[in-house]
C-alpha positions, 0 to 999 in steps of 0.5 A: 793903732797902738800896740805893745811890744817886747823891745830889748829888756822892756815892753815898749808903744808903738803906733802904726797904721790901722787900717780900720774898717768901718765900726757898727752903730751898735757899738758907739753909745755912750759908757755905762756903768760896768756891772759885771754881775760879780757878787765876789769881794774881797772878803771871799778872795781873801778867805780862800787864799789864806785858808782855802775856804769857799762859800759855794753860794757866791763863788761859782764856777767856772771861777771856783773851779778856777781858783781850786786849779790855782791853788793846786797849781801853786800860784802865787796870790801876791804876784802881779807881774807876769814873769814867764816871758818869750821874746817875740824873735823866738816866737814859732811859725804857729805863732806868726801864722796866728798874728797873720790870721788875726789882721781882719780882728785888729781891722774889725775890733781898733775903732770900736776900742779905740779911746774906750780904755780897753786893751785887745789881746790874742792868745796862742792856745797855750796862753800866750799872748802873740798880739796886743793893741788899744788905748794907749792910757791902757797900754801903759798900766798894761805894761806894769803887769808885763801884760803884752806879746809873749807874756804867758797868761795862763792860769798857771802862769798869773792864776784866774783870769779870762785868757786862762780860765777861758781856755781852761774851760773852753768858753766864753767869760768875763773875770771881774776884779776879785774873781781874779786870782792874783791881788795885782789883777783885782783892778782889772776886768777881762772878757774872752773868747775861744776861738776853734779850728775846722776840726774843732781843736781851740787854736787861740783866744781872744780877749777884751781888757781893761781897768774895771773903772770903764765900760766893759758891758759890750765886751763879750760882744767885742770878743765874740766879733773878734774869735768869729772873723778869726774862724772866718779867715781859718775856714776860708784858708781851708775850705778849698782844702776839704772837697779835695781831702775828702774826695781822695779819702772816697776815691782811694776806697771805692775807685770806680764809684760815680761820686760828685756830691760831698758833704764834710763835717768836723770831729764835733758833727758840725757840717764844714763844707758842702759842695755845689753837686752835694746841694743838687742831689739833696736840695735846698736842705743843705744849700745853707748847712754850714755850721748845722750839725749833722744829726738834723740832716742825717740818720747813724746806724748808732743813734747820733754822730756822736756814738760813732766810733771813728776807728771802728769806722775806718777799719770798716772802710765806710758805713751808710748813712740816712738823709732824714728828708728822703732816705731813698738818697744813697749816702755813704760815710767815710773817715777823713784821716790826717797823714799823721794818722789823726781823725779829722772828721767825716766826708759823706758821699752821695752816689750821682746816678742813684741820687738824681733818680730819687730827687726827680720824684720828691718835691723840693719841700719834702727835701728841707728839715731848715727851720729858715726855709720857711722865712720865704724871702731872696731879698738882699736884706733878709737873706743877711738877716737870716744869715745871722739867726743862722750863726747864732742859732746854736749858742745860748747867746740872747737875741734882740729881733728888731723891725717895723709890725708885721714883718715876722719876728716871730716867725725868726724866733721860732726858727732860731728856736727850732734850729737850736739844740733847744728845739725840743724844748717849749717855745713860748711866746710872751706878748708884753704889750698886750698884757695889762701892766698890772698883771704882767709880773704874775703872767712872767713869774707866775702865783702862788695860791692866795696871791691876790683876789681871784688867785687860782687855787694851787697858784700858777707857773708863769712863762719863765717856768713853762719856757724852761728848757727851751725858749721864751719870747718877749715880742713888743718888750720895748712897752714893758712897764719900766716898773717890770723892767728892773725885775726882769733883769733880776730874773735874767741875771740870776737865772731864777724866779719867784712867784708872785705871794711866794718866797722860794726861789725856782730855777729856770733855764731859758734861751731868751729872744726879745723883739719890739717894733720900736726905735729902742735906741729912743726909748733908752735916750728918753729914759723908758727902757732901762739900758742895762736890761737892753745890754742884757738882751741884746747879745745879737741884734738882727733886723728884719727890713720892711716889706717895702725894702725886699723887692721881688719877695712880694711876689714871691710871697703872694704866690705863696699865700695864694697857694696856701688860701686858695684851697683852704677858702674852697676858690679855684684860680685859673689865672691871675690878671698881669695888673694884679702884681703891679699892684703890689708892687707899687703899694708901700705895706705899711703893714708888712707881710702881715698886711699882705697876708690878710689882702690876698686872702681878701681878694681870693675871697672876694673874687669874681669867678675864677680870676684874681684881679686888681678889682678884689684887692682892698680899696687902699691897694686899688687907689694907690695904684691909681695914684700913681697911674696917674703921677707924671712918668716922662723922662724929663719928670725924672730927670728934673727930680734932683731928689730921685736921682739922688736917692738912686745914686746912693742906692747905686753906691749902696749895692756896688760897694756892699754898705761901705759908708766910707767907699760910698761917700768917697764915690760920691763926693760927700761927706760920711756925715752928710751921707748918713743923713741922707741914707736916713732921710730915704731910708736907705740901710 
């Protein structure tokens, strides 16, 4: 790994160890070419640092904003070295203990820069860069600019850019070329990230920099990767922290209260911490709240979290609060206040007695206002999968949702939908597969009146203009018609549409999750899907596994369906045959839980009297049970399959060491190449 640091009078490379971790497949294709999305030339940067003139129309905030800030501030234009230096023997124990939270970003981040040409910083919230490594063709130009360790990149010190101008404003960016505005960084483009404490304070700043001659479309990514594991590491330090500080802070208030259930949030009423007891009183409602904001779970004498006053709070002692799912559950709020007399958030407690009482008579799903809790499933690869729509959920960042026909990719954007601050917005869903590719580009954007022959009289709203406010789901976007491909782009970029026969422009406001069934990264490879329309909507990508890969949740879920048909088809069920299950579980799904669905629903239907048996599931379930009845099952059979063994030993290797390809293969004794084309082959992932 290289990294440049401040020697004497001078910065300086030097290599040391990586020690990098595995990168994600994602992140390795080949270069593209950049496209920032700036329309801001030098003509524009120009006008305004002479004169201080600004076309609104091309230069919008958060840069304008940026250079209006800059230009009060007295920047220099010309200047392009940074000259506000601090060595790092002076740096700070804030400073130091910084560099020591950002070890897992530089573990994460090396490999996926390395021989990119881009450059990764991280900033104290001030702007000053305490850490620096990457390519080291970058590092030098980097140098010129005294761009390293304890150079001083905010706003006021090297005018507009992303470190700065992202900690000015509290959100992600990327500053491209002119948009800087300093003239020696216009040959720069810089992406960043905020990274934000437990209470919610921003504590630093990650950001991706390289010259705008390379590939800087998977930088927001890279820094959302890089600000995230920072947060982890900040979270984890002090989690263990929390149950203790608001439980002292409940105690030294009501001393005698019998209290075991905690829930704490952060100053924004973001839930921080749940502990085991608190996720037995209120149920699965909580047992993955973290990061939810509290207003989904609970009710305030004031309206939401927000118009609580803190101090008034205090001075109360505490104020009782509703569990929106069951509000017979007692639930107290309390302050927690810093030894320096700062509010650092909420500790919400819940009385144990009077709480146990209550959940023994609701049923665990009256207990979950979850959008997740319907995706039922406790499979290893799903759970990840939900995992990460959960983590995402609340920002606006586009999602990619990825997996075999009838896995449920709509059921997952509904839910990112519905857990979002969209989630009274309309959802509307968009099969582009099913619409004829002649009418698609009305059916999106929607008609004005004598648009075509048969044009609704007053024209028509497409789906952008009826998804506005909330979300729009393009399900099977990987067969959109190449021809709708670049306008669609278009429309994500700036943000508005046109009507098919029209000329004006509308505004729209959409959350944009896509999902396609096929293999995209082909698609791309043979030139059917355009790849900056896919970089475009694939800000995170999730998986949904195949049936065939979640193990026990088939069960699961046709215990669910069956509860769910079984009243609904008018059939009463008194018991279930013990083949019945075997059944499902020895059969591939090529279908998916969609398939399932529709078989069990075919077997309470066709059942004779009141048992569910093998006999009424469909013909291609039944012979496939009786295939492999009737395959060899001795031990020396699966001793002699060189190939079972195989696939188990990986699979083993797998689950024990947590995906680790390169742990894996050393375990094995193979090589990392080898290894990926064996996973492949047995679909292991």
């Amino acid at each position: 790994m290289y990294e440049l640091v401040w020697q004497g009078s001078g910065y300086h490379i030097v290599e040391r160890n990586s020690g990098s971790v595995e990168s994600s497949s994602e992140f390795r294709s080949a270069a593209l070419p950049l496209s920032t999305g700036s329309r801001i030339d030098r003509s524009h940067w120009k006008r305004f640092v002479q004169n201080g003139s600004m076309d609104t129309a091309v230069v919008c905030p958060p840069i304008g904003t940026s250079w209006l800030r800059c230009r009060e501030m007295g920047v220099d234009p010309a200047v392009g070295k940074c000259r506000n230096i601090l060595p790092e023997a002076e740096f700070s124990e804030s400073h130091r203990r910084l560099q020591a939270l950002s070890q897992e970003t530089k573990r994460r981040l090396y490999d996926l820069v390395r021989d990119q040409g881009l450059l990764v910083t991280i900033s104290d919230p001030q702007g000053i860069l305490v850490t620096m490594f990457g390519d080291h063709r970058t590092l030098v130009i980097a140098d010129r600019l005294h761009f390293g360790p304890g150079a001083d990149w905010s706003e006021k010190s090297v005018g507009t850019n992303a470190i700065g101008t992202a900690l000015a404003e509290c959100r992600s960016l990327q500053v491209a070329g002119f948009e800087h505005f300093c003239e020696g960084h216009h040959e720069w483009v810089c992406t960043a990230a905020p990274v934000f404490g437990i209470s919610g304070d921003v504590v630093g700043c990650v950001d991706v920099s390289g010259p705008k001659t390379v590939d800087h479309s998977r930088a927001l990514s890279l820094v959302m990767i890089g600000a995230r594991a920072i947060e982890r590491e900040l979270f984890r330090q002090h989690i263990g922290a929390f149950g203790a500080l608001a439980e002292g802070a409940i105690r030294s208030r009501m001393p005698e209260a019998e209290m075991t259930g905690i829930v704490v949030l952060d100053m924004q009423g973001r839930i921080v911490f749940v502990n085991p007891a608190a996720v037995e009183l209120l149920g699965r409602a909580v047992m993955h709240a973290a990061g939810m904001s509290a207003d989904e779970l609970f009710a305030w004498g004031g309206g939401s979290f927000r118009r609580i006053s803190f101090r008034e709070m205090h001075r109360c002692g505490s104020i009782s609060v509703t569990f929106r799912p069951n509000p017979a559950i007692p639930v107290q709020a309390f302050p927690l206040v810093s030894p320096n007399g700062v509010f650092s958030g909420m500790a919400l407690a819940i009385w144990t007695r009077a709480a146990a009482s209550v959940r023994r008579r609701v049923s665990p799903a009256a207990l979950s206002t979850d959008p997740f809790q319907r995706i039922l499933g406790e499979s290893d690869p799903l759970q990840q999968a939900i995992a990460t729509a959960r983590r995402i959920a609340s920002t606006a960042i586009p999602v990619l949702i990825t997996g075999e026909s009838g896995v449920g990719k709509e059921v997952m954007a509904r839910a990112i939908h519905e857990a979002s601050p969209r989630s009274r917005g309309p959802f509307v869903a968009v099969n582009c597969g099913a619409i004829p590719a002649e009418l698609i580009q009305s059916e999106l954007f929607g008609y004005e009146e004598g648009a075509f022959t048969g044009a609704r009289r007053g024209g028509a709203s497409g789906k952008f203009e009826q998804a506005s406010g909330g979300t729009l789901f393009l399900d099977e976007i990987g067969e959109m018609p190449a021809s709708m491909q670049v306008n669609l782009l278009r429309v994500i970029e700036d943000g508005q549409v046109t009507r098919v026969g029209g000329s004006r422009p509308i505004p729209v406001d959409v959350r944009l999750i896509a999902a396609t069934h096929q293999d995209i990264d082909t698609r791309m490879a043979s030139g059917a899907f355009r790849r900056d329309l896919y970089y475009r909507i694939h800000g995170v990508r999730i998986e949904i596994p195949p049936l065939r890969k979640r193990g026990g949740d088939i069960v699961l879920l046709a215990r669910r369906f069956i509860e769910e048909m079984a009243p609904k088809l008018g059939r009463q069920i008194r018991s279930i045959d013990d083949g019945f299950f075997d059944a499902l579980k020895a059969y591939d799904w090529p279908g998916n839980v969609r398939e399932l669905r529709h078989a069990v629903e075919s077997a309470i239907a066709l059942m004779q009297a009141e048992t569910l048996g093998v006999d009424s599931l469909p013909e291609a379930i039944r012979r496939n049970r009786r295939t492999a009845a009737s395959a060899p099952t001795s031990a020396q059979s699966r001793e002699l399959n060189l190939e079972v063994l195989e696939k188990a030993a990986i699979r083993d290797a797998w689950r024990s060491l947590n995906g680790n390809v390169t742990q894996m293969a050393r375990a094995l004794g193979i090589g990392r190449n080898t290894l990926y084309a064996k996973m492949k082959k047995y679909g292991i992932a």
